[in-house]
N, C-alpha and C positions, 0 to 999 in steps of 0.2 A: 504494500500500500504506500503511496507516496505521502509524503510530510503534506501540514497544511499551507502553507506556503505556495506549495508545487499545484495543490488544487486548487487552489485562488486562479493562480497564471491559467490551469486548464480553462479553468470555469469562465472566465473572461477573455479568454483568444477568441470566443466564440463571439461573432459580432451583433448576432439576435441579443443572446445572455447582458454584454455589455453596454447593450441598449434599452432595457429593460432593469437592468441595475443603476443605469444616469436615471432614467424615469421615477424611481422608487426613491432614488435620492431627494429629487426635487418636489416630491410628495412625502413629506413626512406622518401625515395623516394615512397614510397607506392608499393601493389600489389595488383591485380585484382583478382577477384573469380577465372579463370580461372588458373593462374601461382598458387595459393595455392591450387586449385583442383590437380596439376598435381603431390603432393607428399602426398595428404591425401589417407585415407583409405575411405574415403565416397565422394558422388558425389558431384559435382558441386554445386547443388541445395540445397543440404543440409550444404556446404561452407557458401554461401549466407545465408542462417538461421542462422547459429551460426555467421556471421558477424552483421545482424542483433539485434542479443541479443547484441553482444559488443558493438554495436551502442547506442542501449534504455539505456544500463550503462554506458555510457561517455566511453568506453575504445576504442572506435574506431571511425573513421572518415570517410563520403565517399565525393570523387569528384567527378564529369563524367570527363573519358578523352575520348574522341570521342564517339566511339559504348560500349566503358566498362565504368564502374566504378570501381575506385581507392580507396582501403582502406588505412586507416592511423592509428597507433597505438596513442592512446590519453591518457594523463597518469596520467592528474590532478586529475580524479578519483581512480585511482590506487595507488596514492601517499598520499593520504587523508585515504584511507584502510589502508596502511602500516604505517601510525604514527597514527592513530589508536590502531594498534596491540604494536607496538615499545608502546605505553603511556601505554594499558593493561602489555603488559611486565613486564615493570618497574617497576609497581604496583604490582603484582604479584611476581617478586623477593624480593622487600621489604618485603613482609609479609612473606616468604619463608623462609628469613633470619630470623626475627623477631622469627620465630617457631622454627628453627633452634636454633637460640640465648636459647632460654626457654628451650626447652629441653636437653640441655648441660648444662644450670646449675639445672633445676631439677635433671640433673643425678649426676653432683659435689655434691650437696645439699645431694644426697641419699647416695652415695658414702662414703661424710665426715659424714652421722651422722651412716649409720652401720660399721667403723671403733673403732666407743668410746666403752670403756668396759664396 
């Protein structure tokens, strides 16, 4: 089974999932299968699927409110992905720099010695 982390990334490569998780964002009141069926490109049933997956990943949340069920966008797993990435970053620009640093003065280094006569 992969780490959580790894199923965040799964779960939002997916570009239906990821749009349905910006949606859920910007409703904090929640929405039902039904109102996010009414602006996607696929049906209802397959809404519920991919709420689903965000579910199994921590990125979504349901209630019942009557006859529907109410998604929630959940973000504690999403937020643990992104300083994740931000920690990778950082690390990544140090050594970036670091390479950078070296090969400016190998080039100073090569520069100042085929100047001498």
């Amino acid at each position: 089974m992969r780490d959580n982390i790894s199923n965040v990334f799964a779960a939002l490569s997916d570009p239906t999932r990821r749009d349905l998780f910006e949606q859920l964002l910007q409703h904090p009141e929640g929405l039902t299968a039904t109102e996010l069926a009414e602006e996607a490109s696929v049906s209802r049933q397959a809404i519920v699927k991919h709420l689903q997956v965000l579910a199994l990943c921590a990125l979504a949340t349901s209630e019942r409110d009557g006859r529907e069920v109410r998604y929630f966008a959940a973000t504690d797993a999403a937020q643990r992905a992104s300083t994740w990435l931000s920690d990778r970053s950082t690390a990544w620009d140090r050594r970036i720099a670091a390479l950078d640093d070296g090969v400016r003065r190998s080039r100073a280094a090569r520069a100042s010695s085929t100047r001498r006569p």
